[in-house]
N, C-alpha and C positions, 0 to 999 in steps of 0.2 A: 523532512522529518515532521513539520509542522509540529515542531515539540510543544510549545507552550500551550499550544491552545488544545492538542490531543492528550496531551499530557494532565495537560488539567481533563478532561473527559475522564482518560482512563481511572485517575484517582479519585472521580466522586463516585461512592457507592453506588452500582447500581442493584435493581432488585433482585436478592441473590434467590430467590425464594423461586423465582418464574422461570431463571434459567436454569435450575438447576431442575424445576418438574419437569421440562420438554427435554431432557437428558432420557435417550433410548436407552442406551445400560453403562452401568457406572460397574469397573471393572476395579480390583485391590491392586496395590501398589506390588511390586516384584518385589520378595523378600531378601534374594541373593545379590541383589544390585550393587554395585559400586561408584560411587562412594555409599558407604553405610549410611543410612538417614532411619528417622523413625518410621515407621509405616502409616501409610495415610490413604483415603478413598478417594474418589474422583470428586466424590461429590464436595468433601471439604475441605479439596485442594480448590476447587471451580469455586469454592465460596471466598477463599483468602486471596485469590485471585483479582476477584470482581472487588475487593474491600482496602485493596493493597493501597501503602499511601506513602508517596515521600516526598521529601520537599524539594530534592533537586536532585539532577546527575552528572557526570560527565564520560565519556569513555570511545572505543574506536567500533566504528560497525564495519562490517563488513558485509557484502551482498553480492551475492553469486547465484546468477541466472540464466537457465537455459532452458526456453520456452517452447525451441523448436521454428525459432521463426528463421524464414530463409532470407538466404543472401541479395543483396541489392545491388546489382553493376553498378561502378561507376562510385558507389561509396565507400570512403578512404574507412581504414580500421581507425579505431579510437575514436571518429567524429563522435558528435554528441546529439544524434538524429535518434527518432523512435529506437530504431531496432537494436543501435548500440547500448542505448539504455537497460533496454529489455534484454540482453544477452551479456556475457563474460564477468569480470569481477569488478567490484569496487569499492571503495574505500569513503569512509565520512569520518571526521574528526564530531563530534556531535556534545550538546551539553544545555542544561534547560536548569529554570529556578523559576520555583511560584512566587507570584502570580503570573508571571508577562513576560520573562526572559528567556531568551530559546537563543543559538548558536548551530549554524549546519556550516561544516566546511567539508566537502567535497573532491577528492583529489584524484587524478587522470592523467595520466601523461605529462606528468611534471607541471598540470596546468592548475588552478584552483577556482571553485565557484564556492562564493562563499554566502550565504545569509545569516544574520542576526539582527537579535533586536530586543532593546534593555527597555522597551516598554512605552515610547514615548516617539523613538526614530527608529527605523530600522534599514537597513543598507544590504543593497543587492550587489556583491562583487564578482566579476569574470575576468581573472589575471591574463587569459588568452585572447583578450579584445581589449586589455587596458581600460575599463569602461564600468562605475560604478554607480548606481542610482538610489541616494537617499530619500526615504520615503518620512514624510513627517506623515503621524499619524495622529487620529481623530481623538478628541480627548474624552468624548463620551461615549457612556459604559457600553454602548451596543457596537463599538467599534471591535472588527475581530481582527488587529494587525497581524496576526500569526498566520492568516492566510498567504500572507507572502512568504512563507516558510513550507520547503516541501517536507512530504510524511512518508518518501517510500524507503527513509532512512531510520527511522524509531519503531525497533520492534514491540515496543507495547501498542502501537497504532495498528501495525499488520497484524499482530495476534490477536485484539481484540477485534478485528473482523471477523475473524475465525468464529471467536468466539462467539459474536452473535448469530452466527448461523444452527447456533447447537437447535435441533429441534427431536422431536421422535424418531427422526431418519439418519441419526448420527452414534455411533457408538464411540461413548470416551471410558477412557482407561488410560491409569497411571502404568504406566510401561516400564517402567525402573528409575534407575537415576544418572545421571552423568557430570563431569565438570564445564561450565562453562566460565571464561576469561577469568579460570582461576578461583570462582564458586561451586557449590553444591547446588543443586539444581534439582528437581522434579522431571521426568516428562512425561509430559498429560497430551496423550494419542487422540485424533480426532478421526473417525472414519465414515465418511457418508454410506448409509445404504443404498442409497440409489444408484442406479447407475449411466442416468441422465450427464450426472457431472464428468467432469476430464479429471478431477481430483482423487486422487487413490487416499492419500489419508494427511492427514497433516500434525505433527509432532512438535509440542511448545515444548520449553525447556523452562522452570519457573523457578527462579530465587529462591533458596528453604530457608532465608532469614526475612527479604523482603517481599517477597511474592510477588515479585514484578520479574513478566517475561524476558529473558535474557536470548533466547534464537527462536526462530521459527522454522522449520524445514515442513517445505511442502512438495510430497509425492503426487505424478504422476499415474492414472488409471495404469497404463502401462508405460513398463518400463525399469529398471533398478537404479534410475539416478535422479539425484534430486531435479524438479525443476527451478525450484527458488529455495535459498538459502539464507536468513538474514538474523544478525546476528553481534555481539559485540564479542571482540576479542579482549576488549580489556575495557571494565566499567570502574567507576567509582559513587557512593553513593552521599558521597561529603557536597554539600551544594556550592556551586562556584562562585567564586567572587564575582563581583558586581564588574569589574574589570572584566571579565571574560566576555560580555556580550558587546564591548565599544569597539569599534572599527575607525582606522586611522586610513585615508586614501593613501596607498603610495604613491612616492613625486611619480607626477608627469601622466595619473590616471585620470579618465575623464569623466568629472563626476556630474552627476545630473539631479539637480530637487526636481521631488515628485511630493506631492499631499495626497494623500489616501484617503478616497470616499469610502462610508461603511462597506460599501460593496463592492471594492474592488476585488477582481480578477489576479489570481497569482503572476508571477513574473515569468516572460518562456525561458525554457531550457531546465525549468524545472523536474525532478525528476518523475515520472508518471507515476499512478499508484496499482496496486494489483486490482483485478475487477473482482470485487468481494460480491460474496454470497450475503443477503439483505432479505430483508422484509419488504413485502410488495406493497406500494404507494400511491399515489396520483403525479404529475407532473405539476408542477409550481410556477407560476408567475417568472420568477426570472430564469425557467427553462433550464430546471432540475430536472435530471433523467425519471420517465415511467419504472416502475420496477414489474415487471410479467413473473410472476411464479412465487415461492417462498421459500428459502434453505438456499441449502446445495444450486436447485434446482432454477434456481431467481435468474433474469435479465433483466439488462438494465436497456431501455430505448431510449436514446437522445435524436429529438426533434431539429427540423433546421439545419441539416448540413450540407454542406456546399460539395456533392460529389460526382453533380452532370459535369461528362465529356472527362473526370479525373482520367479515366483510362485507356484514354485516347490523345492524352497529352502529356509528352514528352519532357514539357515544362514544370509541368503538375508538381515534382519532385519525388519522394520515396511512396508515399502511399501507392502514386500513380501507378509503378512500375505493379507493384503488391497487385492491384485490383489489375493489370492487363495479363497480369498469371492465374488471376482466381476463377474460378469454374463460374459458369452462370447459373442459377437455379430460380425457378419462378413455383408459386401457387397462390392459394386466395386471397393470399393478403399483397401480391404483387412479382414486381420482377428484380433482381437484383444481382450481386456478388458476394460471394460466401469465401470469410477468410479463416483460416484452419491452421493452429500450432498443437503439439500436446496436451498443450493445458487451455489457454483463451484463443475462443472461438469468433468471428465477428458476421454481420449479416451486414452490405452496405444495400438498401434498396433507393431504387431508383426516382422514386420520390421525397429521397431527402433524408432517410429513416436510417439512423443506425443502430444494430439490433450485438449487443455483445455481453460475453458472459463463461465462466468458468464452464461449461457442458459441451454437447457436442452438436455438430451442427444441427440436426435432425432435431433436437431439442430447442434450439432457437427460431426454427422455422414454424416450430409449433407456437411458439410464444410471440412470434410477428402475424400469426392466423390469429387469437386472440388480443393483439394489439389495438387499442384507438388508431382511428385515421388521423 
């Protein structure tokens, strides 16, 4: 979920004034909707949105995914590899208090992964390996502990990617209202015009007391079923005690001190995040992804990856298999593997380069022809 640290993002204003002009058309709320709510525009629902603030929460998400990715011989159901992540349903117990407190708990097969962190320690638990690693953390202010905390659990982090793709190529519209985990709700339609991307439209559901995202459902160009669903079945927005974010090992689990440099890397088995549509950039020093395009329409390239002979090795493990099914396709920016679901697309080239992104292949390919070497 990466709550505390997205969390706190999501609730500092941002400039509502810039997202709201690159808005293509702002459509009126649906007057017969139920539940009854007042009527309100796109626009200053996207403004109470981007201004929403609270001080903490707690409740159950749940997340339901089906991207289209195919099957892997050989891998058990339930494992906790890419594609299981990225496909069927799940479950997070979840819960954050500003400044620094965030809690993700994670449930699967009667098994638990748990992260939290009260600001100071924070603790990475896997009850299906008995195996837990406490991280003391840096005490100065440029430390970001909450990077040990995943985000593909907090729908205010998924929605506000959404969100920042609104550009002149997007039509939003408040499309009626609905109940989520027991509230009153908003939902504010997002539809790219282009049709580069694999996204057909994506539909927030927003709090009409606190204006903070409660689901996100993201369509499919084609198709009538959602590909990603995420979403709380049951929130609260009373901030949790201070108790909620400590973690006690159970007897007999195997704990490990770890100290946290500012930069460290999340913990694996993390859950991945969606590939968001972004603003185009440069690559960074510590080998930040390029961003090719802008909207809808952006990739992201990541330098440096280790994918000679992946698919031709047996060993290699799931990607492997993925890349010795995937089609070959070559032009001027090189030779490669093109991997294809409903919604994310992926370019593996063969010098290292990987090219991936909400659109379709054809689109990526374009965007690795203007890519740096």
């Amino acid at each position: 979920m990466g709550v505390a640290q997205r969390s706190r993002r999501w609730l500092v204003p941002v400039t509502t004034v810039a997202v709201v002009a690159g808005v293509g058309a702002l459509g009126p709320v649906v007057a017969d909707a139920s539940p009854k709510l007042p009527s309100i525009t796109a626009q200053d629902l996207l403004a109470k949105v981007q201004t929403a603030k609270v001080d903490g929460l707690s409740g159950t998400v749940r997340a339901d995914a089906d991207l289209g990715l195919p099957a892997i011989p050989g891998m058990a159901p339930g494992s906790r590899e890419l594609t299981d992540l990225l496909s069927g349903q799940h479950t997070a117990r979840v819960a954050f208090a500003t400044p620094d407190k965030a809690r993700v708990s994670l449930i699967d097969n009667q098994a638990e992964q748990l992260w939290t962190t009260d600001g100071t320690s924070a603790w990475a638990y896997d009850s299906s390996k008995r195996e837990a690693t406490k991280l003391t953390l840096p005490a100065h202010k440029t430390a970001k502990p909450e990077k040990a905390l995943p985000e593909s659990y907090d729908p205010q982090s998924v929605a506000k990617q959404f969100l920042d793709a609104i550009d002149p190529t997007t039509t939003v519209q408040v499309s009626g209202t609905e109940k989520v985990a027991g509230r009153d709700a908003y939902k504010l339609r997002l539809v790219p015009k282009t049709e580069k991307t694999t996204v057909g439209s994506v539909t927030l559901a927003i709090d009409s007391k606190t204006w903070v995202p409660l689901d996100v459902t993201v369509m499919p160009r084609t198709g009538n079923d959602p590909a990603v669903e995420l979403g709380f079945t049951s929130v609260s927005f009373d901030v949790p005690s201070a108790s909620s974010f400590t973690f006690t090992p159970p007897k007999g689990v195997k704990v490990t001190d770890q100290k946290v440099p500012a930069t460290r890397e999340r913990p694996h088995s993390v859950p991945p995040q969606l590939v968001k549509p972004t603003k185009p950039g440069a690559a960074q020093a510590d080998k930040k992804p390029t961003v090719i395009g802008t909207g809808w329409d952006s990739v992201a390239m990541i330098r440096g990856a280790n994918t000679a002979g992946l698919a031709s090795s047996p060993s290699a493990g799931p990607l492997a298999q993925l890349l010795a099914k995937a089609p070959t396709v070559q032009g001027s920016w090189g030779k490669g593997k093109v991997l294809t679901t409903k919604m994310v697309s992926a370019l593996i080239t063969d010098d290292g380069r990987v090219f991936v992104g909400l659109v379709t292949p054809d689109t990526l390919q374009a965007a690795a022809a203007k890519a740096p070497r």
